[in-house]
Each structure stands twice: as structure tokens, then as C-alpha cells.
Residue frames relative to the residue before (quaternion, step in Angstrom):
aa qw qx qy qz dx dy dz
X 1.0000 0.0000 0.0000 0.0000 0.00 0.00 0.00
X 0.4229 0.7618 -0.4809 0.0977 3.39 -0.24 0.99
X 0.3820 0.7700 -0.3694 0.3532 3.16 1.22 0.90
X 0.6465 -0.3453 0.4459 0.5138 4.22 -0.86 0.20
X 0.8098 0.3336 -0.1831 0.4465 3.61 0.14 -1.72
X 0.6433 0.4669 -0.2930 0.5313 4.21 0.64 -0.79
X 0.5229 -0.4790 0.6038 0.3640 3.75 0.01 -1.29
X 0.1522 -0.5546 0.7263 0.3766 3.29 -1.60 -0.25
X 0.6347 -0.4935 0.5742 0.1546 2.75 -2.44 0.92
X 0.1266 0.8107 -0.5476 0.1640 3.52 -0.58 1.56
X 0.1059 -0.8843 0.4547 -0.0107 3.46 0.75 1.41
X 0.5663 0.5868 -0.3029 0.4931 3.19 0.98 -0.84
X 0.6593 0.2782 -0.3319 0.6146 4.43 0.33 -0.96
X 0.8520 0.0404 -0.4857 0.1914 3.44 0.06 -0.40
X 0.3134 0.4266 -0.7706 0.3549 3.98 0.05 1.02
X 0.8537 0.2777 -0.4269 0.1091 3.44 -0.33 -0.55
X 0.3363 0.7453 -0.3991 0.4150 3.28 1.82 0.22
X 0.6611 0.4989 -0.2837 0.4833 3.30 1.07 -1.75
X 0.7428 0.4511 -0.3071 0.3879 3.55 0.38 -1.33
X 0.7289 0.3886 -0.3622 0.4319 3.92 0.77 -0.12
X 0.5461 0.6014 -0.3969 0.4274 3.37 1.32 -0.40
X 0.6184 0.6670 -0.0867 0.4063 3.32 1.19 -1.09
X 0.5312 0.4981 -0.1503 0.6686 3.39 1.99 -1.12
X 0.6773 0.4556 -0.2842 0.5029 3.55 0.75 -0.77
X 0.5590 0.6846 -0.2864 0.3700 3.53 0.75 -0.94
X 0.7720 0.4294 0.0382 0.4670 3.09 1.04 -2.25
X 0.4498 0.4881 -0.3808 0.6437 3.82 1.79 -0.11
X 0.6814 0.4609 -0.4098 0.3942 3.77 0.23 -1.34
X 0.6872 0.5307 -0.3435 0.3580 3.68 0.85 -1.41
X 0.6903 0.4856 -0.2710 0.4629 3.60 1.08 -1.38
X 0.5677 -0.7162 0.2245 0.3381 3.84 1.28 0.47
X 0.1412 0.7570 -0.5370 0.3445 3.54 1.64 1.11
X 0.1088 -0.7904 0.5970 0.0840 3.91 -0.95 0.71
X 0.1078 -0.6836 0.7146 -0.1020 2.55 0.03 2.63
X 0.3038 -0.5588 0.7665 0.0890 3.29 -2.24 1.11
X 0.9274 -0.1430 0.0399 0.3433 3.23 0.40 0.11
X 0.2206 -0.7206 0.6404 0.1483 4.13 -1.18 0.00
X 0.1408 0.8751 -0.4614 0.0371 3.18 -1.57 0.64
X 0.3545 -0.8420 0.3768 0.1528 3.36 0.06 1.49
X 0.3851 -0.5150 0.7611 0.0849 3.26 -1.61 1.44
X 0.6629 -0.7305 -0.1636 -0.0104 1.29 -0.68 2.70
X 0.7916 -0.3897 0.3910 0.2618 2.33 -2.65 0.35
X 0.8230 -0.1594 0.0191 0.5449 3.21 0.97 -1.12
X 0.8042 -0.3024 0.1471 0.4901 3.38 -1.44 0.32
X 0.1988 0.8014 -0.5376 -0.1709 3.68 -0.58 -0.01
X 0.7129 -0.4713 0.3762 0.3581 3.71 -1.40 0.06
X 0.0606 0.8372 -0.5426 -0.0305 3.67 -0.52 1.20
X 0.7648 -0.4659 0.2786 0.3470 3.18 -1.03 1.53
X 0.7243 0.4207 -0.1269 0.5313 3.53 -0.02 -1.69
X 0.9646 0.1282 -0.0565 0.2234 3.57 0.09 -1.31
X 0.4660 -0.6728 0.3797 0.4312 2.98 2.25 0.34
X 0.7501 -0.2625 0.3729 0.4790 3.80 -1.13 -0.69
X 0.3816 0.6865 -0.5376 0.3066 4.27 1.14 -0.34
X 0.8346 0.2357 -0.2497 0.4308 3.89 0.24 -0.65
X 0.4282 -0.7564 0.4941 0.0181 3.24 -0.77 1.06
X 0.1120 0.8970 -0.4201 0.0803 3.59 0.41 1.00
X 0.5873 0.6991 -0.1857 0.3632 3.22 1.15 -0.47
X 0.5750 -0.6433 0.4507 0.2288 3.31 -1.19 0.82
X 0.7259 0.1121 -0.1739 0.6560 3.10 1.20 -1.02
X 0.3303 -0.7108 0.5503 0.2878 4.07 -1.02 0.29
X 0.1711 -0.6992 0.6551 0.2294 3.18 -1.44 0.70
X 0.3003 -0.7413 0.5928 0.0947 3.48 -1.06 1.27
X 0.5281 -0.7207 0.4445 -0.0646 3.03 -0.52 1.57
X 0.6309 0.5775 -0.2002 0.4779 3.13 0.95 -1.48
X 0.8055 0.3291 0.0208 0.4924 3.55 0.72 -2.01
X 0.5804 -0.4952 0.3720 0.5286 3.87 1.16 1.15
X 0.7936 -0.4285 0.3127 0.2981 3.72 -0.19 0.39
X 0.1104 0.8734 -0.4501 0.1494 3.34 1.50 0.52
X 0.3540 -0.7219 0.5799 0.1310 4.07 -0.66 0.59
X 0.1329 0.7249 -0.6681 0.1023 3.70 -0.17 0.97
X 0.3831 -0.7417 0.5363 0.1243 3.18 -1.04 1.57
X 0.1073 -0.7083 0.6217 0.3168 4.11 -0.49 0.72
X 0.8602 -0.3741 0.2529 0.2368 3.22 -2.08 -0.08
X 0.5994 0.5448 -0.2284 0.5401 2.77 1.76 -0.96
């Protein structure tokens, strides 16, 4: 899947999504009073130091293609 319409393939965020959701899961069970989780980030955004080079986002902005939204798997 690496297309605008499919997604890109991002195996790597989701294990580590799975593996922190899962950590959260296993605090909530052991009787921690999570209110709540939140992934870094929704979308790409502009870092100081590295400009647009690190790709954090759930969804990517493509730069390349006027700002095109490509949705990843995760």
C-alpha cells in the first residue's frame, strides 16, 4: 500500500503503536487511572532542526505533490 488511495506501508508505527497501546492496556488493568492516550502526530509537521526530513505522522503531507494527504496503515 503505498499509494494516496491504499496508504503507505508503516510496519514499524504500527508495532510500536500496538506495543504502547498494549503497555497502556496492562497499566489500566494493574489499576493506573489512565484518562487517556495520544499519538505524535496526526500529521507530518515542520521540525525546527530537521525541517519536514522526519516523518511522524499518521497521515503524511507530500510536499512533493502540493500537499497531498496519504493516509498510512496505522
Amino acid at each position: 500500500m503505498n499509494t494516496p488511495g491504499e496508504g503507505r506501508n508503516d510496519l514499524t508505527r504500527i508495532r510500536y503503536l500496538r506495543d504502547h497501546i498494549a503497555a497502556v492496556s496492562k497499566a489500566i488493568a494493574d489499576g493506573c487511572n489512565v484518562i487517556g492516550y495520544t499519538v505524535w502526530s496526526l500529521m507530518d509537521n515542520f521540525e525546527w532542526a530537521d525541517g519536514y526530513a522526519n516523518l511522524f505522522g499518521v497521515h503524511e503531507i507530500a510536499e512533493a505533490t502540493n500537499a497531498t494527504k496519504i493516509a498510512l496503515q496505522t
